[in-house]
N, C-alpha and C positions, 0 to 999 in steps of 0.2 A: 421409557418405552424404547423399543427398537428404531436402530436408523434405518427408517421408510423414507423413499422414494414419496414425494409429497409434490401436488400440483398447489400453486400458492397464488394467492392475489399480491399483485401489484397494489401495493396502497399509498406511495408517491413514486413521482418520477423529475430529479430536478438535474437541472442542466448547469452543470458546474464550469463547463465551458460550450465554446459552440460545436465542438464537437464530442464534450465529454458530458455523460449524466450516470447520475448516481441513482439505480433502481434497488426501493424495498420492497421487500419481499414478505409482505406477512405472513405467519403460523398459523395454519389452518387447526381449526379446536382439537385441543386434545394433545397437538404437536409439541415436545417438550424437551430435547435433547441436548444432552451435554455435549461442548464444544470448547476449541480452545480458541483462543484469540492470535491471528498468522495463518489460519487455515483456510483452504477454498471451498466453494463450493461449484458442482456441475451445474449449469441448467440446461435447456431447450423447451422448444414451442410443441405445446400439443398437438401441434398439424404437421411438425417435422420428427419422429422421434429417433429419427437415427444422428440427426446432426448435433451434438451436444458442444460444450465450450466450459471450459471450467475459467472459473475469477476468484481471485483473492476477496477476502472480504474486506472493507472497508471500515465495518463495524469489528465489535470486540464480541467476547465472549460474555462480557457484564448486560450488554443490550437484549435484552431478552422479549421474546415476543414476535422478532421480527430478524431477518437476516440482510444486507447492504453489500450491493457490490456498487463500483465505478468504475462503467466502461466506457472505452474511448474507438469512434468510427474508426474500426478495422475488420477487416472482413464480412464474409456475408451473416456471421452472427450480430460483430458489434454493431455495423450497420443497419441490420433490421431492427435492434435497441435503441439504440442512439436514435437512429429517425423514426420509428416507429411504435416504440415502447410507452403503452402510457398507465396512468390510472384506471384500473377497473378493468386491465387485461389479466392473462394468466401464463405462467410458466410452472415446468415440473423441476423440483428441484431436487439432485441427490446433495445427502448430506455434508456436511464438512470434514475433510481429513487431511492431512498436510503434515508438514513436519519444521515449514517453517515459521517456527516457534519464539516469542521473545524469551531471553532469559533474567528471569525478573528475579534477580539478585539483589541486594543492598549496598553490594562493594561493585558489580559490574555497570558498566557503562557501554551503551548499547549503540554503535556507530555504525547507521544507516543510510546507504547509498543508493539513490533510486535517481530514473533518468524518465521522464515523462509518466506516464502513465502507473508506473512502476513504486511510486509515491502512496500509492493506494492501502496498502497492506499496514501499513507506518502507522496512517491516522488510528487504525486498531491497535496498535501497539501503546500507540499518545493516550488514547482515550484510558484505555485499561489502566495506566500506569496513574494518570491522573485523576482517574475517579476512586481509587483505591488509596492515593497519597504515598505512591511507593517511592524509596530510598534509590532504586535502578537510575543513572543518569540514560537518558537518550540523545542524539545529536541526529539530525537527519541531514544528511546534506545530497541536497539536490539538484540536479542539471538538467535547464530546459533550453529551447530555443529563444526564446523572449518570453519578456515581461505578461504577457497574453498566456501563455502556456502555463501560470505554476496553479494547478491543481489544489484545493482547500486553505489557498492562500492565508483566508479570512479567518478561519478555523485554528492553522495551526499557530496563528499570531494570538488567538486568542491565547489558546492551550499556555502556550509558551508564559505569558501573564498568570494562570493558574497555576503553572506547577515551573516551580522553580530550578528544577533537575530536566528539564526540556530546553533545548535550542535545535532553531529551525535556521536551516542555511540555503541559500538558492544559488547559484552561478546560471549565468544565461550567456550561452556559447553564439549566436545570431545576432546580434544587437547592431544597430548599423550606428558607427562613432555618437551622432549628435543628440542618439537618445540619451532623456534627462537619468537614467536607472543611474544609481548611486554604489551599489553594491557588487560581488564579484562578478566579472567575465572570464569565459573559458571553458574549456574542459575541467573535470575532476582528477585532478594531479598527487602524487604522491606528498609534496608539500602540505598542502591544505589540507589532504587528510592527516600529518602527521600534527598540523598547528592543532588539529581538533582531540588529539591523545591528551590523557593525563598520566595512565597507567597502563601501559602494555598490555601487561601481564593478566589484566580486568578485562578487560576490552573483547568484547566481542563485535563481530563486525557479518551487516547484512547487505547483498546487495539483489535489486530487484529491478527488473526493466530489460529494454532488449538486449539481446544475445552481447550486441558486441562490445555496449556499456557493462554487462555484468563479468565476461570473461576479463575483457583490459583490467575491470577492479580485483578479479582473483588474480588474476597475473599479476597486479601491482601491489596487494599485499602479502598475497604468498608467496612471493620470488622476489619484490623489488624489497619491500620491507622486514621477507624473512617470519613472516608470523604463519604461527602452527594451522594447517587445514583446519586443525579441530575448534579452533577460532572464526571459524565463518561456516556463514550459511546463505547458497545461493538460490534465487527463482527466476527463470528463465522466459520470457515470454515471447519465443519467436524471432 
């Protein structure tokens, strides 16, 4: 069918954090459209229709029936979600289109950089790749404030356990000395991203989250490490 503008039911709404929750979105009958897994979707509220917001999905392309975003309290969109979004409300949804796309190759290895919220896109990525049994390596590696902050934590620990071309990497930059967290502190450095290389030349690389985490990452692999534009692909969120 055509991609129609569709008002949809909320059919869960869960809170992945205290200020993040992941709202689905179910297809209304008859709703059927091809989509690719990396792409967003618009929504807004029937009672606002000039205010719109567009989100990554969360979900993949294989999830069929239903569409997944996760959003996080910001602004007066995320916030009337986050605190007021529930089961058995409605939103109008325009379709999915986007461009950042995984590349689900056999020989490429897909090095994903996300800073809060920006983690989101990824788990469609994981999902896809994993339920399919694909050759694609993926690496995410992640930066948040603390151990409170990481986003499908549960999920991607799982993932990682099923598909063995997955690792899931966190660094948490906030950490006050005596916490017991075991694993990296800091910023996301050119180091650590090179410890996570196997092959350059394969390697495609994504980064997603706010502005000044996604720009330092193109500046630090297009300019500090010397890799082709044509090797990345960025989403911006403000």
């Amino acid at each position: 069918m055509a991609k129609v503008i569709a008002e949809m039911l909320i059919d869960a709404a869960t809170m992945e954090l205290p200020d993040t929750k992941t709202v689905k979105f179910k297809w209304p009958e008859g709703y059927d459209i091809e989509f690719k897994t990396g792409q967003f979707i618009t929504v807004y509220w029937p009672d606002t229709p000039n205010y719109k917001r567009a989100y990554s999905l969360s979900s993949c392309a294989l999830d069929r029936g239903f569409f997944e975003v996760t959003v996080k309290r910001d602004g007066k969109m995320g916030t009337r979600i986050v605190d007021w979004a529930k089961v058995g409300d409605r939103m109008v949804v325009i379709p999915p289109t986007g461009r950042f796309l995984p590349v689900f190759e056999p020989n490429k290895h897909l090095i994903c950089i996300a800073g809060g919220s920006g983690v989101t896109p990824f788990r469609g990525f994981v999902r896809d790749a994993t339920k399919r049994k694909l050759e694609t390596k993926i690496t995410i590696l992640y930066s948040v404030r603390t151990t409170n902050d990481i986003i499908f934590n549960t999920e991607f620990r799982q993932l990682e356990e099923e598909n063995p071309n997955f690792k899931f990497h966190v660094t948490c930059t906030r950490l006050p000395e005596n916490d017991p967290w075991s694993g990296r502190r800091g910023r996301i450095d050119v180091n650590w991203v090179k410890e996570n290389i196997k092959d350059l030349a394969n390697t495609v690389f994504y980064a997603c989250g706010p502005t000044e985490l996604v720009e330092n990452t193109e500046r630090m692999v297009v300019h500090d490490m010397g890799v082709p534009k044509a090797q990345m692909l960025l989403e911006k969120w403000g």
